[in-house]
C-alpha positions in Angstrom: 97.1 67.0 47.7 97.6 68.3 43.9 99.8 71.7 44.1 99.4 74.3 41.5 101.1 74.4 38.3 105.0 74.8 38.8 104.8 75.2 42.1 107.4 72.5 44.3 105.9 70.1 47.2 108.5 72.5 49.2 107.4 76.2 47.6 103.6 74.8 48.9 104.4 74.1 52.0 106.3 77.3 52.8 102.8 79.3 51.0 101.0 77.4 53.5 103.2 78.3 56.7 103.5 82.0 55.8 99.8 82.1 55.4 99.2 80.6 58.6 101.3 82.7 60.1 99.5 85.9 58.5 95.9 84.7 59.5 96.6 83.0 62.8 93.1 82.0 62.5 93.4 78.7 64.7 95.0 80.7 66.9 92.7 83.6 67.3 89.9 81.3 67.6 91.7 79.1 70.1 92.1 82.2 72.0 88.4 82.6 71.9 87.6 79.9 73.5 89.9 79.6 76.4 89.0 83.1 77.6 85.3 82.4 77.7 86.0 79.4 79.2 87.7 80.9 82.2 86.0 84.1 82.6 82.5 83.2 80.7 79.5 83.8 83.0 77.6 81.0 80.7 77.2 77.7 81.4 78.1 76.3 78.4 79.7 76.6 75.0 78.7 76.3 71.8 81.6 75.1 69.5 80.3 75.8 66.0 83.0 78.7 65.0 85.9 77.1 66.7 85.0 73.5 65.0 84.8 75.7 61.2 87.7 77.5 62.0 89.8 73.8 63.0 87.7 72.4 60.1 89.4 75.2 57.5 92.5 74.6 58.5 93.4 71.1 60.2 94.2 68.0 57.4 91.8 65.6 59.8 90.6 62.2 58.7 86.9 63.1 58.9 85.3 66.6 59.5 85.5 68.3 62.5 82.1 68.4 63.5 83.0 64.5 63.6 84.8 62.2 66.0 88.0 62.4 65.5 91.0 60.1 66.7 92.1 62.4 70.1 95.5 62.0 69.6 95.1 63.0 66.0 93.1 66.2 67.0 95.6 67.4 69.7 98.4 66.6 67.5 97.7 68.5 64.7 95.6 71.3 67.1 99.0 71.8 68.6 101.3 72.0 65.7 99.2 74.2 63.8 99.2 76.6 67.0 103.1 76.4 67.1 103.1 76.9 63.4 100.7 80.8 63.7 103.1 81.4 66.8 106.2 81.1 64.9 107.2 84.3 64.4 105.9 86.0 67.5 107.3 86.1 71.2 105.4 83.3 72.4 107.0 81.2 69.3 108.1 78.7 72.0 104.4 78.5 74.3 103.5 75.4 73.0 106.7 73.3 73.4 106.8 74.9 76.9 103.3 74.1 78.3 102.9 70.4 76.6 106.9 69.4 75.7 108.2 66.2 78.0 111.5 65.1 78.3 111.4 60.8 78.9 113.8 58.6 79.2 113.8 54.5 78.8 116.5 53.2 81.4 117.9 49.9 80.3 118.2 47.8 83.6 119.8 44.1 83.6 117.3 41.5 85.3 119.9 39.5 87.7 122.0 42.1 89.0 119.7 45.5 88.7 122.5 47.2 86.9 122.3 50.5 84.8 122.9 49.1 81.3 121.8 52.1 78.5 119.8 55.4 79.1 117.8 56.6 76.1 115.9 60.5 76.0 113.8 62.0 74.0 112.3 65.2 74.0 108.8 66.2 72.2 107.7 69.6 71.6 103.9 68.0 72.3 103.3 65.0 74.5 99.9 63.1 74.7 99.9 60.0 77.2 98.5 57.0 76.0 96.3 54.6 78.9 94.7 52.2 77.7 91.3 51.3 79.8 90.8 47.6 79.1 90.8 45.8 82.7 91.4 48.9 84.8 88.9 50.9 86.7 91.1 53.6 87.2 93.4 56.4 85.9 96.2 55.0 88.6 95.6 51.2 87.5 96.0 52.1 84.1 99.5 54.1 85.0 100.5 51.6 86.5 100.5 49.1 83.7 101.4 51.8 80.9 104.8 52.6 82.7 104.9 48.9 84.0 108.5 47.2 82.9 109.1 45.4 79.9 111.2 42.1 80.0 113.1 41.4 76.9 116.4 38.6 76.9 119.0 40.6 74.6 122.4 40.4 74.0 124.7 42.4 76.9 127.3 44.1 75.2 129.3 44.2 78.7 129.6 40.5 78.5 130.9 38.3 76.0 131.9 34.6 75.9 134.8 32.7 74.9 134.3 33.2 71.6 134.0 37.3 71.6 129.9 37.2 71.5 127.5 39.1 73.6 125.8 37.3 76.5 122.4 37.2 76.3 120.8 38.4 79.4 117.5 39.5 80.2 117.2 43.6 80.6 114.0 45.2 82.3 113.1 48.2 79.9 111.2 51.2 81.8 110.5 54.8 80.4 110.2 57.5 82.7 110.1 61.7 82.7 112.5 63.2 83.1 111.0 66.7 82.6 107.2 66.8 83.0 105.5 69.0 80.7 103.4 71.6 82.6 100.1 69.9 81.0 99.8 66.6 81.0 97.8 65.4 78.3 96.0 62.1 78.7 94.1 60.0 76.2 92.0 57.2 77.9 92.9 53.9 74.7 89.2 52.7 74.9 89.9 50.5 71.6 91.0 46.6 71.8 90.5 43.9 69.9 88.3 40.7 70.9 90.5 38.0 68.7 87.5 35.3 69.2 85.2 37.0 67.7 87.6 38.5 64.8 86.4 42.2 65.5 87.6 45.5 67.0 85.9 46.6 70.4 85.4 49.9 72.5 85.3 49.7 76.3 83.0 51.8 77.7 82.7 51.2 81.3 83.7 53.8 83.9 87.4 55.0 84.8 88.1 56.8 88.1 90.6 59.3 88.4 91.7 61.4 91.1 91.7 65.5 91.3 95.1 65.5 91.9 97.3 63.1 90.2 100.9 62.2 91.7 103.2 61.2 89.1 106.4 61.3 91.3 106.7 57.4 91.1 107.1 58.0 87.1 109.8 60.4 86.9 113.7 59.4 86.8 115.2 61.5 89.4 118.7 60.5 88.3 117.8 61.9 85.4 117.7 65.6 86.0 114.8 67.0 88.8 112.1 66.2 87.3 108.9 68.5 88.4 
C-alpha cells in the first residue's frame, strides 16, 4: 500500500495500530456476534454488519462477502482482535484461548533414543488436516501427527574420521500445551498430477462430539491439558 506523503512504512503502521485500538471496531462487532449467538432466541444469523465491519478492516485476498482461505481469515481475524485488545485488561485473551505450545521430538530409528527436542509457542494456532483418503476427523489425525522418517547425520556419533553418522531419526510434533480452542481447518485441496490440475475433495468427514487428543500431547514435556 502507498503511505502518505512523508510519512515512514513504520510511522503508518503505528497510525494504523493506534487507530485500531481507538475504534475497536472488529472487536465490538466480534462481540456482537458471539453474544447473539449464545443467548439469541433466533434461529439464525445474518452476517452482513460483521462481514462490512471485517471487510473495513482485514487486508484479505478477496472481499469478505467472498470465500476466503480459512486459515487466512482466522489468522488475520485473530491478530486484529489481539491488536484492539492491546491496551486493555484482556490484552492477553487471545493468546490465552487459541496459543499452543508444540514440540517436535527428534527420535533415532534403531535404538528409540531421545535425540533433539524443539518448541514453539504461537499466540494463535490453526490445525491443518488434510481430508484426501480419510473419512474421518481421527483418520486424518492420525496421519497429520503421523512420524516422519528422515536418514540425517547423528551428531552423537562420528566415525573414524570425526564425521557424523548418518542414521535415520523419526520426527514427531506433539503439544505440549493445548490451547483451550482448538482450531481445526479440514485441507480439502490436492492436486491430481495426471491430469495437471488442482482438486477439492468434497466427500463427507466424520468427527466425533468429543475429541480426545491425549495420544497427541508430549507428557514429558510439561502436563499437557
Amino acid at each position: 500500500k502507498i503511505n502518505k506523503p512523508g510519512v515512514s512504512p513504520e510511522d503508518a503502521h503505528r497510525e494504523k495500530l493506534n487507530k485500531a485500538k481507538a475504534q475497536k471496531a472488529v472487536l465490538r462487532e466480534f462481540q456482537r456476534t458471539v453474544r447473539f449467538l449464545r443467548n439469541g432466541e433466533m434461529t439464525y444469523y445474518d452476517n452482513v454488519k460483521l462481514l462490512e465491519t471485517v471487510g473495513q478492516h482485514l487486508s484479505l485476498q478477496f472481499p469478505a462477502e467472498q470465500q476466503n482461505d480459512v486459515h487466512e481469515f482466522l489468522t488475520k481475524l485473530l491478530e486484529q482482535l489481539e491488536m484492539e485488545l492491546a491496551d486493555t485488561v484482556h490484552k492477553g485473551l487471545v493468546k490465552e484461548h487459541f496459543g499452543a505450545t508444540t514440540v517436535e521430538l527428534k527420535v533415532r530409528q534403531h535404538d528409540g533414543k531421545l535425540n533433539n527436542k524443539k518448541t514453539e509457542t504461537t499466540t494463535t494456532y490453526l490445525l491443518s488436516v488434510k481430508v484426501e483418503g480419510i473419512g474421518s476427523l481421527e483418520e486424518g489425525l492420525e496421519k497429520t501427527f503421523a512420524g516422519d522418517i528422515r536418514e540425517v547425520d547423528d551428531d552423537e556419533e562420528k566415525d573414524e574420521a570425526g564425521k557424523p553418522v548418518k542414521h535415520k531419526f523419526e520426527y514427531k510434533t506433539k503439544f505440549v500445551e493445548m490451547p483451550t480452542v482448538l482450531a481445526i481447518q479440514l485441507n480439502r485441496f490436492g492436486f491430481d498430477y495426471s491430469r495437471g490440475i488442482g482438486i477439492k475433495h468434497n466427500h463427507r468427514v466424520e468427527f466425533p462430539e468429543e475429541l480426545d487428543m491425549t495420544k497427541y500431547t508430549d507428557e514429558t514435556s510439561s502436563s499437557s491439558s
